[in-house]
C-alpha positions as CSV (number, residue, x, y, z in Angstrom):
1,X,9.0,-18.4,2.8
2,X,9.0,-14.7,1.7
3,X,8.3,-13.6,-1.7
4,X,11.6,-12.3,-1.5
5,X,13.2,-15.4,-0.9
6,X,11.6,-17.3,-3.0
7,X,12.7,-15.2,-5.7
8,X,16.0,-15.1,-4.6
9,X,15.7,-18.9,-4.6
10,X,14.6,-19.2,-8.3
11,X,17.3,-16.7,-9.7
12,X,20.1,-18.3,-8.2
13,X,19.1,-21.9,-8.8
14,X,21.0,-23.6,-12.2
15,X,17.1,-24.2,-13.4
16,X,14.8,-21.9,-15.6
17,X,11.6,-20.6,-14.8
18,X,8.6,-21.0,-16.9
19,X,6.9,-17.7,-17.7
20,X,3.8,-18.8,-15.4
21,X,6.0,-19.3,-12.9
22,X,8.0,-15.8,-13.4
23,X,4.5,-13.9,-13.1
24,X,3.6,-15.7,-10.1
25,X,6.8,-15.2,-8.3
26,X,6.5,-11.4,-9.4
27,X,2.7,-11.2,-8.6
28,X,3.6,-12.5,-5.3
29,X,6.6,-10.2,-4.5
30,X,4.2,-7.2,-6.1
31,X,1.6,-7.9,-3.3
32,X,4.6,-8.4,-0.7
33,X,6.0,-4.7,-1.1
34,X,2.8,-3.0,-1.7
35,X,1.1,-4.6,1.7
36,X,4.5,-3.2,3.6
37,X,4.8,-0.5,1.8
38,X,1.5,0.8,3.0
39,X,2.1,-0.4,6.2
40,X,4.9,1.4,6.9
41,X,3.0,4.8,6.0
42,X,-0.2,4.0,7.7
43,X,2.2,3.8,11.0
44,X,3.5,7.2,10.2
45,X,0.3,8.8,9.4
46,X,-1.1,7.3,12.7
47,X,2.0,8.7,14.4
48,X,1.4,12.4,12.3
49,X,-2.2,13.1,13.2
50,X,-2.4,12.2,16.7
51,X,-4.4,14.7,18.9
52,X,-2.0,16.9,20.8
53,X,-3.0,19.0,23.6
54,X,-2.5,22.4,21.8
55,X,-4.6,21.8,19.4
56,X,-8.0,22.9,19.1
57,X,-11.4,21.8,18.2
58,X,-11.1,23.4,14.3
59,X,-7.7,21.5,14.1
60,X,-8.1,18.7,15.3
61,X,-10.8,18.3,12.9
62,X,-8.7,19.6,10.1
63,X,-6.2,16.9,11.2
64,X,-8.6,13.9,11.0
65,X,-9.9,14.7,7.7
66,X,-6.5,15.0,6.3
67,X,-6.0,11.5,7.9
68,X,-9.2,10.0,6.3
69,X,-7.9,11.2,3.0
70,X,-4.4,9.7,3.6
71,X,-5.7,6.9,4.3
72,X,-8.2,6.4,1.3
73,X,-4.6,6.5,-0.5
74,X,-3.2,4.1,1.4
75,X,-6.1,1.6,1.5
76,X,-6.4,2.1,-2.6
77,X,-2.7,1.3,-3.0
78,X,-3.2,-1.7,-1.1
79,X,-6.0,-2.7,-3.2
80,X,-3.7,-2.2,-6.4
81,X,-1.0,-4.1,-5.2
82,X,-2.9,-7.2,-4.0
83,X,-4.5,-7.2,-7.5
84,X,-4.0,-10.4,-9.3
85,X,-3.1,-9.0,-12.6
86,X,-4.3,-6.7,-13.7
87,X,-5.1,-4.1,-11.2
88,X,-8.0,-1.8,-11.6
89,X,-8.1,1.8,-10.3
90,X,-11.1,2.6,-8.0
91,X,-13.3,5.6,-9.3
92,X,-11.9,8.6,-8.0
93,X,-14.0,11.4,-5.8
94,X,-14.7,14.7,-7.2
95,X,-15.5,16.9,-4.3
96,X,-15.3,20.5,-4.6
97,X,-13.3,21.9,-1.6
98,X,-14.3,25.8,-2.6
């Protein structure tokens, strides 16, 4: 069963939740969105930088470095969102692009 559901489930049923089951069911529906969340724009990035036959060498290149940077994002979102708790944010790059 989804996280969705399972939520869905609890808030409609006549019984309480306990707190530790609250922050699992939200934990759980957390992870849920974040994984298709960044699924979803992985596809579209995928779909955005694909080769095409006008470009050239220079842009192409261009085009898979903006990808690998995209995707850093994506991949450290994914990393926040399947965080148990409390999620911790991975040390950012300083790169000089002058």
């Amino acid at each position: 069963m989804s996280a969705y559901a399972s939520a869905y489930k609890a808030l409609t049923s006549d019984r309480a939740l306990r707190p530790n089951e609250a922050a699992q069911l939200l934990a759980e529906l957390r992870v849920e969105n974040g994984k298709e969340l960044a699924d979803a724009v992985e596809r579209d990035l995928s779909g955005k930088y694909r080769r095409t036959a006008t470009d050239t060498e220079a842009s192409f290149r261009r085009k898979r470095r903006e990808y690998g940077a995209a995707m850093r994002v994506v991949n450290a979102f994914r990393h926040l969102a399947a965080a148990p708790f409390r999620p911790a944010l991975p040390p950012q790059r300083n790169r000089s692009t002058s």
